[in-house]
C-alpha positions in Angstrom: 15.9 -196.7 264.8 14.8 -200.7 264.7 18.2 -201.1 263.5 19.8 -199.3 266.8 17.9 -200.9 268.9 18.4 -204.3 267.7 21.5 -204.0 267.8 21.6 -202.2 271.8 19.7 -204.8 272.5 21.9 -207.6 272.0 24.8 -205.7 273.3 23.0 -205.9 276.8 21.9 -209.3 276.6 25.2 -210.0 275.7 27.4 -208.1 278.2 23.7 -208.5 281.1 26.2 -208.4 284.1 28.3 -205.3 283.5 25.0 -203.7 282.4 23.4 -205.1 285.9 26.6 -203.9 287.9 26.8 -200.5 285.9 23.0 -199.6 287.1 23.6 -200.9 290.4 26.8 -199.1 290.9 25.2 -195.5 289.4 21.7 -196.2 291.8 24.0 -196.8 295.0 26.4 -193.9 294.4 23.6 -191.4 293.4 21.1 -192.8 296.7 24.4 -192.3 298.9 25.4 -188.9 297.7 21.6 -187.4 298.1 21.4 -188.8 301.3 24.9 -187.0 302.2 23.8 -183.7 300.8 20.1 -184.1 302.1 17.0 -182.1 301.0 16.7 -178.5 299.9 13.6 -178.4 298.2 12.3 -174.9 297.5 8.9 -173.1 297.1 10.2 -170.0 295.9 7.1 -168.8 293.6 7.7 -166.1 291.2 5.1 -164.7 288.9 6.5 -162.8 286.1 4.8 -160.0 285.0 2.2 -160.2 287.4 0.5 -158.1 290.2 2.3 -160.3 292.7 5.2 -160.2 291.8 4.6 -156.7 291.4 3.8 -155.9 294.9 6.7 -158.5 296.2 9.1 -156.4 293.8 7.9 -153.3 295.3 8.2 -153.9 299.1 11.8 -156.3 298.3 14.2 -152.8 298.8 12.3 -151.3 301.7 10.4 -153.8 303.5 12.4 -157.2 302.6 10.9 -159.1 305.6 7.3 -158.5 304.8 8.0 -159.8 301.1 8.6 -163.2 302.9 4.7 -163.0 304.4 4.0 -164.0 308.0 3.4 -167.1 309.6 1.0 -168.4 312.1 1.9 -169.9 315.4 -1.4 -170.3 316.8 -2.1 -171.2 320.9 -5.2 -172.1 322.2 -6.5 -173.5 325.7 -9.7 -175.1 326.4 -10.7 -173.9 329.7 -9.6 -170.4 330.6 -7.9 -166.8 328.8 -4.2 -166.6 327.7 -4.0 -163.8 330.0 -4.6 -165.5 332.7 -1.1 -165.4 334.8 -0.8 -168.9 334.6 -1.0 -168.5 330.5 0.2 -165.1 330.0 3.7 -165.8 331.8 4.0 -168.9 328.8 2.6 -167.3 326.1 5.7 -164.2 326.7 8.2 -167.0 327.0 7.0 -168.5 323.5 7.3 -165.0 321.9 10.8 -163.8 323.8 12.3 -167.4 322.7 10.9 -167.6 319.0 12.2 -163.7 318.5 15.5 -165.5 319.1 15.7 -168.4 317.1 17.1 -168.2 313.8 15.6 -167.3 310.7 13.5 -164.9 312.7 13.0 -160.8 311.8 10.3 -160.4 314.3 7.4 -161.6 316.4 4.4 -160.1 317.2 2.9 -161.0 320.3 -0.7 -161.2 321.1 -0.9 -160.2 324.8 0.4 -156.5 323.5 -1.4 -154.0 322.5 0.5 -154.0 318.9 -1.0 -157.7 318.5 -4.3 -157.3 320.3 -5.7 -158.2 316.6 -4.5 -161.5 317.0 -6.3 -162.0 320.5 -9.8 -163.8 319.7 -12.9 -162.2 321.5 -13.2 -164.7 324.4 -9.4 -164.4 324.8 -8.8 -168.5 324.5 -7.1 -168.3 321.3 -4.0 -166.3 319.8 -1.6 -166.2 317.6 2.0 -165.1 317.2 2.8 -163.5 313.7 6.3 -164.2 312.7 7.9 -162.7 310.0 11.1 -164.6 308.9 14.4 -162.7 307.4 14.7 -165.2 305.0 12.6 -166.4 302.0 10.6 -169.4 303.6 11.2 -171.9 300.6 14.6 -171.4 301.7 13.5 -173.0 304.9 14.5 -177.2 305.2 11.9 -178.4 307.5 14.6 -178.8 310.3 14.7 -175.3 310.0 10.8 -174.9 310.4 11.2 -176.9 313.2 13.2 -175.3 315.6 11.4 -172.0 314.9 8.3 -173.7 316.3 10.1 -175.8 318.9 11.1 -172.2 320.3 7.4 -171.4 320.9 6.1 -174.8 321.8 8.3 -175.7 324.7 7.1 -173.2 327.0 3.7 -172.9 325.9 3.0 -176.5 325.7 4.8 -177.1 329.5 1.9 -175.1 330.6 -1.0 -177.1 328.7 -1.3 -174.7 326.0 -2.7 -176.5 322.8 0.2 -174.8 320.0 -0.3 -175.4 315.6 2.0 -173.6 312.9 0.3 -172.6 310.0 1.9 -170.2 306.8 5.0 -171.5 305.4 6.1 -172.5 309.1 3.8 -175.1 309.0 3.9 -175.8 305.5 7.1 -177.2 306.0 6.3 -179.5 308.5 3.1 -180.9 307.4 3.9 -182.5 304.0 1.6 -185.3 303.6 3.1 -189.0 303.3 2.7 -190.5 300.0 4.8 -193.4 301.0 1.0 -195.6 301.4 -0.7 -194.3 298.5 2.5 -195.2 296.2 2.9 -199.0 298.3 -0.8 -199.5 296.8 0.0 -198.4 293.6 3.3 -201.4 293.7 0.9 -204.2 295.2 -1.9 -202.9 292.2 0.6 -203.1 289.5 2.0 -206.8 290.8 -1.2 -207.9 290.9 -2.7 -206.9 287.9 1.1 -207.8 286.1 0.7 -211.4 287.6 -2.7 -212.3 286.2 -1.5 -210.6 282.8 1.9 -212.7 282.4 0.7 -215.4 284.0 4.2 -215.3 286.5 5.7 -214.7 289.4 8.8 -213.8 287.8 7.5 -212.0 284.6 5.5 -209.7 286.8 8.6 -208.9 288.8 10.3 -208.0 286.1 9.1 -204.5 285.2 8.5 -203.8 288.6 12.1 -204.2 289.5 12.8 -202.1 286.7 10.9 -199.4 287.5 11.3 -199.0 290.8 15.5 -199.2 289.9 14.8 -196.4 287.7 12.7 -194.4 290.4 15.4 -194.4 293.0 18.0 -192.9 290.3 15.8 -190.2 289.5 15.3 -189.2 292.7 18.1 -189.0 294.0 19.1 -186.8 290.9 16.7 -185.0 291.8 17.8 -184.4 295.2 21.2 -183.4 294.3 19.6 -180.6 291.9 17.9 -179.4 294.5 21.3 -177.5 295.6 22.1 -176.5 292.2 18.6 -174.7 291.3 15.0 -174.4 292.9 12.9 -177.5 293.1 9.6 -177.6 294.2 8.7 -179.7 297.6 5.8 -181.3 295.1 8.2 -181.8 291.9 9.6 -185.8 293.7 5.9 -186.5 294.5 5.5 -185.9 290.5 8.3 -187.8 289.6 7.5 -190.2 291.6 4.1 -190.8 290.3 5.1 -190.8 286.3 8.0 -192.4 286.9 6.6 -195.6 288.3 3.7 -195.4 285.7 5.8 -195.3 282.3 8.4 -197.2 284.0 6.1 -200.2 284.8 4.4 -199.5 281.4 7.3 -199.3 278.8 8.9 -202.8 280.4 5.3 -204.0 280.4 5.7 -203.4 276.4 8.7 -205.1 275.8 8.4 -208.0 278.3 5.2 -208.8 276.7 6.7 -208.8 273.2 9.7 -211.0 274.8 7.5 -213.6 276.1 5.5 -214.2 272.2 8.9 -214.1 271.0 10.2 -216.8 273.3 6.5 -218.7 272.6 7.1 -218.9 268.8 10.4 -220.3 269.3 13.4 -217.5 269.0 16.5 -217.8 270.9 16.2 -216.1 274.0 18.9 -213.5 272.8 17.3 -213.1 269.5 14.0 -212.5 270.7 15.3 -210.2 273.2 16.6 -208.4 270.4 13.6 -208.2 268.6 11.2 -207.2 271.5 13.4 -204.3 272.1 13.8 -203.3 268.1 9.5 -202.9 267.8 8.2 -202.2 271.3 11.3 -200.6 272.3 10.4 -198.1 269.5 7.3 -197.7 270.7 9.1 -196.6 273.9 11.1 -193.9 272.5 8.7 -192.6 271.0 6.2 -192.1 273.7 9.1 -191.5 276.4 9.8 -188.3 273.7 6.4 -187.3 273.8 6.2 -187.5 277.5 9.6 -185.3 277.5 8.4 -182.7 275.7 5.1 -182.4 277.0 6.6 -182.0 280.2 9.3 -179.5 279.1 6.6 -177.7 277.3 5.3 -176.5 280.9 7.7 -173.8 280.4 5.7 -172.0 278.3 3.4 -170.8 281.5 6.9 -168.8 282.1 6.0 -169.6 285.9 9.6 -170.9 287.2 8.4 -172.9 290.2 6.4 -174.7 287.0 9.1 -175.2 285.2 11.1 -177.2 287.2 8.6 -179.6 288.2 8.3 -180.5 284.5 12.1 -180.7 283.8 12.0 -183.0 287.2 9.2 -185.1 285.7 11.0 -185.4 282.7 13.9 -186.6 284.4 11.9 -189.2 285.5 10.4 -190.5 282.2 13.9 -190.1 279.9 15.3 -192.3 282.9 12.2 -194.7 282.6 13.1 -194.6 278.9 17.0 -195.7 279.5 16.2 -198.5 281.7 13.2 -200.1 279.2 16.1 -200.4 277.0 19.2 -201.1 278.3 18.3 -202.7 281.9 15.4 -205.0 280.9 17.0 -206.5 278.0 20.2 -207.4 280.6 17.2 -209.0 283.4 16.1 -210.5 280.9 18.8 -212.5 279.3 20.0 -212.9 283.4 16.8 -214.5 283.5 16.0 -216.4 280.9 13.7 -219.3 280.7 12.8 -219.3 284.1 10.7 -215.8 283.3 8.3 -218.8 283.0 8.9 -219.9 286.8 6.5 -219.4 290.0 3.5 -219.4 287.0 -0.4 -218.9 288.6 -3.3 -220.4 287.2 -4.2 -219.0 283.5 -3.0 -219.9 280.0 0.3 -219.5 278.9 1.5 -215.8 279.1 1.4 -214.8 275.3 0.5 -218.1 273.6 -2.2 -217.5 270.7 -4.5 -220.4 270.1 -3.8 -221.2 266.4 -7.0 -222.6 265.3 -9.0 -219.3 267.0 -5.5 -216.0 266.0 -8.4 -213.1 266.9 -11.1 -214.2 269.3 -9.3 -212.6 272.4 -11.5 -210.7 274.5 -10.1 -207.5 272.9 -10.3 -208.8 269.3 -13.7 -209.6 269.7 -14.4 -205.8 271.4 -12.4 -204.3 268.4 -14.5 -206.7 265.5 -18.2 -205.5 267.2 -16.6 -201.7 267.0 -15.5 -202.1 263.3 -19.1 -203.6 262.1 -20.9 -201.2 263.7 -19.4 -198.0 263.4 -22.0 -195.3 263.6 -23.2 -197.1 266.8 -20.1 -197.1 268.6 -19.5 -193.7 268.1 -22.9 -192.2 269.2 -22.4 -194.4 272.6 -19.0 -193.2 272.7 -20.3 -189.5 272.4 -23.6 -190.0 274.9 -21.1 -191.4 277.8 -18.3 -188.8 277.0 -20.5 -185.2 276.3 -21.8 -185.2 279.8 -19.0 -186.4 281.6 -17.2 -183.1 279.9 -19.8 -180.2 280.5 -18.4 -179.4 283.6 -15.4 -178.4 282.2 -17.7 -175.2 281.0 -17.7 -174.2 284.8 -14.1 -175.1 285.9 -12.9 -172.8 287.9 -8.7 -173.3 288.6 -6.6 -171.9 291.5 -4.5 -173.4 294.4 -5.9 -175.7 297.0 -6.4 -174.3 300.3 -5.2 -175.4 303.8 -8.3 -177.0 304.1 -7.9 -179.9 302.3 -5.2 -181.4 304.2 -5.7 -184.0 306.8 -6.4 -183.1 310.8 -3.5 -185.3 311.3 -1.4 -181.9 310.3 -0.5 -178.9 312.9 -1.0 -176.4 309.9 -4.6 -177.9 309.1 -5.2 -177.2 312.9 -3.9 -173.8 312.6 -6.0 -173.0 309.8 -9.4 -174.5 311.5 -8.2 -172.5 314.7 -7.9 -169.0 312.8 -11.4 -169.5 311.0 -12.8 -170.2 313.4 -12.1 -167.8 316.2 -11.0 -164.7 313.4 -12.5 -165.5 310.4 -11.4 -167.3 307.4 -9.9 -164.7 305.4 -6.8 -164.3 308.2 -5.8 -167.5 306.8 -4.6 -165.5 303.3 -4.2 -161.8 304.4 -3.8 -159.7 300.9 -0.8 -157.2 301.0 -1.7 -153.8 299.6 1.8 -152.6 298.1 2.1 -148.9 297.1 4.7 -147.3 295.2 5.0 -143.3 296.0 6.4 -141.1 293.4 6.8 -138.3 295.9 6.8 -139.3 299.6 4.3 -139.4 301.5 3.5 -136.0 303.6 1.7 -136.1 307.2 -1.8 -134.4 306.3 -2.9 -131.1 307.8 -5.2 -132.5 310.1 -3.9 -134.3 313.2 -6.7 -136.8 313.4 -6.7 -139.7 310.5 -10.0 -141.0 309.2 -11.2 -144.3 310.5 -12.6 -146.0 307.6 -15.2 -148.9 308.3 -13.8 -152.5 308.9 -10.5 -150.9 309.6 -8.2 -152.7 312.7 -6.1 -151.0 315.1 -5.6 -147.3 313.9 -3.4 -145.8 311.7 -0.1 -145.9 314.0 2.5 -143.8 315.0 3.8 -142.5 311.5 2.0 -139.1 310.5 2.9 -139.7 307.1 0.1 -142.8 307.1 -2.3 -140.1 307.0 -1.1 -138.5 303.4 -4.7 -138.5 301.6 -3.5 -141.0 298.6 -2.9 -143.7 301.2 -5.9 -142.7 303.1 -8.7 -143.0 300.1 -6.4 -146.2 299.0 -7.2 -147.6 302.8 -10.7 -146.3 302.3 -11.7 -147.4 299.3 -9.9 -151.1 299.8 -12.0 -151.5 303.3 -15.0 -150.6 302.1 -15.4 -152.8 298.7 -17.8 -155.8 299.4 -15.7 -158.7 300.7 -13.0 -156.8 302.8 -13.2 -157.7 306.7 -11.1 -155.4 307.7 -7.9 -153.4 306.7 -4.3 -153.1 308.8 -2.8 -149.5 309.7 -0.5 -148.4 306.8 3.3 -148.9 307.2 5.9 -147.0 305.6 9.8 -147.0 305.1 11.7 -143.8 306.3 12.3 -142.6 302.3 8.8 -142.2 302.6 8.1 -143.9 299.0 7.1 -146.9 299.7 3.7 -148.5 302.0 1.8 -151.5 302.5 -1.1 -152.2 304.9 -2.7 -155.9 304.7 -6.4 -156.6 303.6 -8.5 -159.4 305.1 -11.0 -161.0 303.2 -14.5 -162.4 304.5 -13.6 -165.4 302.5 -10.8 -168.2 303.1 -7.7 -167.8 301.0 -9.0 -170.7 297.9 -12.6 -169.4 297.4 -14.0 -168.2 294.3 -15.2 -165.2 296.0 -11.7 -164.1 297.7 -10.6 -164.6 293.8 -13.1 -162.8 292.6 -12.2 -160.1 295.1 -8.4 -159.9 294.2 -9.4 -159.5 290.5 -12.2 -156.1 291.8 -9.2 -154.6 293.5 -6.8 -154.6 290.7 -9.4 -154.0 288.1 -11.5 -151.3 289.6 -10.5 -150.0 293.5 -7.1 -149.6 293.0 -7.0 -147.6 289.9 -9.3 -145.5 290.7 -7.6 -144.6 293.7 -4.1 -144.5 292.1 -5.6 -141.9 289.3 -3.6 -138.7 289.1 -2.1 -139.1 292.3 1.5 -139.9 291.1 1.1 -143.1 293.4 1.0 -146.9 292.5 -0.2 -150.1 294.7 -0.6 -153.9 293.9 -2.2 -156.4 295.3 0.1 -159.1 296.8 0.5 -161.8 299.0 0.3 -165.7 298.6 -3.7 -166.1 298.4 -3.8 -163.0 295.4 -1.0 -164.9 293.4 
């Protein structure tokens, strides 16, 4: 491999202009085609083999809609009740035009008495449930958008306060990481500058790696229309793209700049910073790769992709360490010297004192004293990893996004005037293997916690729904339970469950994992019926 790059190495130094245009050219014409096609990230998540996907599998044929989940648009006032007639006339308007925009399968509005669940007590705060005929990572956030538009316009004209939470408001309230990757730049120049000792050293990888970075993603971008990628997957790239592509130029410019201070030709020592740290490259850019790749394995697709797009990333890191560098390089020359800061001479090495750097010295006090090092080592590392024995992993919540975000506001809106657990609603999903028969008696049992009653459908009151309903309402953590819908076959149901507890608490997980382990098959036993606990909270 020293050989290969040697010799790649002085092909780019040698031809540094066409290698310069060739990057140039490929960065322009990928930027302008992503912009052209725009963004279609998606947030599809499938589980295979899972209850989830389970329960989503099971309601796909007969209830397609509710597969998609329901979405929040929330509308408060201040002083007053939605039903007042100066409200009420609004909060109609919202619900008649969201029903029409598109995307839409349905609306459910608060001021009727199928939504009076989603009227708060004190009648200041409701919330239209909208239930979209299309997946929602299938939404752009144009689409999200208008859908909201629709309910804000009339509500807002008459000084109602409106948020989006659900996938709605997901869309729309993707935090900026344009700041937090500015200060990551400005960190890496600075601490680049006091390292090389130059203006134009420290440039160096920086131009590299932000070269790099705009070529991935806008490959990125364009793969978005060919298969699903994750609105998170170019905030990943983004974030170990800039870090191995700063830190793989950092190797070779550092090697460059010895070479050039123990007098090689610029060419040559070009050459031979690219045949030893340029290995080093490789060979961490390929264990990057298939680390990365190796996400896989968790068989979780949405998973997958954001490792191939990460690894997209570093093989493109990779590709510009050695073929773009060594061109800047030789374009640059001796004046990778020029605009230098106060400090010794980047990569000069006293010869009358080779190994009393700072690091040398760190590394000679580790080597003499051995057992030392490695007890202090232990005594700092052992506590810092005991919390690991209590880790407990899941997906963030709502709740740790900024108040600068309309589905934050939802979400602080719903806990607060219906509890937190309406945030993540759990969908019961049952499976019939005969349909489901009206029982004998006309009345259907009201089981505790349970909202609204059981609807218009006699066949909601076949006794294997109703002890599923009872049984699910009445484990410890359950709020309350939604009447039971059915499709006309009669063989498949779902009714929601509302935890006590917001959607990422332990206790709302440990609830998901009581249903499925214990309620539900106990309720499913010899009753030739099947359920599964769904939603976005239980996957």
């Amino acid at each position: 491999m020293t050989g290969a790059l040697y010799g790649l190495a002085r092909f780019c130094a040698r031809h540094r202009f066409w290698i310069l245009t060739v990057w140039l050219v490929a960065a322009v014409a990928l930027v302008g085609v992503s912009h052209r096609l725009g963004d279609n990230t998606n947030d599809n998540l499938t589980l295979p083999g899972t209850g989830s996907q389970h329960a989503t599998d099971a309601l796909a044929k007969s209830f397609p809609d509710q597969s998609n989940g329901t979405s929040p648009i929330v509308l408060h006032v201040s002083n007053g009740k939605l039903t007042d007639s100066k409200y009420a006339s609004a909060v109609n308007q919202a619900a008649a035009d969201v029903a029409e925009a598109p995307d839409v399968a349905s609306v459910v509005n608060p001021l009727t008495s199928q939504g009076a669940a989603a009227l708060s007590k004190d009648q200041a705060t409701g919330y239209l449930s909208v239930t979209l005929s299309v997946n929602p990572g299938q939404l752009s956030k144009d689409d999200a958008q208008t859908i909201i538009d629709a309910a804000a316009k009339p509500a807002e004209a008459a000084g109602i306060q409106v948020e989006t939470g659900g996938q709605l408001g997901q869309k729309v309230s993707t935090p900026s990481t344009e700041i937090s990757e500015l200060i990551g730049i400005i960190a890496a120049m600075v601490i680049l500058t006091l390292t090389f000792g130059t203006v134009v050293a420290m440039l160096l990888p920086i131009l590299t790696a932000i070269l790099a970075l705009a070529t991935t993603l806008s490959i990125i971008t364009i793969l978005g229309h060919a298969i699903t990628v994750s609105t998170v997957a170019p905030t990943l790239a983004t974030m170990i793209g800039l870090g191995v592509g700063i830190d793989y130029a950092l190797f070779i410019v550092t090697r460059h700049l010895r070479g050039l201070n123990d007098g090689l030709d610029l060419r040559e020592s070009i050459a031979r910073a690219v045949a030893t740290s340029g290995g080093a490259v490789v060979f961490a850019g390929s264990t990057v790769t298939i680390a990365l790749v190796s996400l896989a394995v968790a068989n979780i697709p949405l998973v997958t992709t954001m490792g191939l797009m990460a690894a997209i990333a570093v093989i493109v890191a990779v590709l510009a360490a050695l073929t773009l560098l060594p061109a800047m390089l030789s374009i640059t020359g001796p004046r990778i010297n020029s605009l230098r800061v106060r400090g010794r001479h980047p990569g000069r090495r006293d010869p009358a004192h080779p190994h009393k750097g700072l690091w040398a010295r760190w590394a000679e006090g580790v080597a003499r004293h051995p057992v030392i090092a490695v007890v202090a080592a232990l005594a700092i590392l052992i506590p810092l990893a005991v919390p690991l024995l209590s880790l407990n992993l899941g997906q963030k919540d709502v709740a740790a996004l900024s108040t600068s975000t309309t589905e934050r506001r939802a979400y602080d809106l719903i806990s607060q005037n219906f509890g937190p657990g309406v945030n993540g609603p759990l969908i019961i999903a049952v499976s019939l293997g005969s349909p489901a028969q009206a029982s004998s008696s006309s009345s259907s049992s009201s089981s505790s916690g349970s909202s609204g009653s059981q609807g218009s459908d006699p066949r909601a009151t076949d006794p294997r729904l109703q002890t599923l309903q009872n049984d699910v309402s009445t484990t410890h953590g359950v709020a309350a339970v939604t009447p039971v819908q059915i499709d006309k076959a009669g063989t498949t149901a779902y009714f929601n469950a509302i935890a006590t507890t917001g959607p990422a608490d332990q206790a709302t997980a440990d609830l998901v994992s009581t249903l499925r382990s214990s309620v539900i098959p106990a309720a499913d036993k010899g009753t030739n019926m099947t359920a599964y606990v769904g939603g976005t909270t239980a996957g």
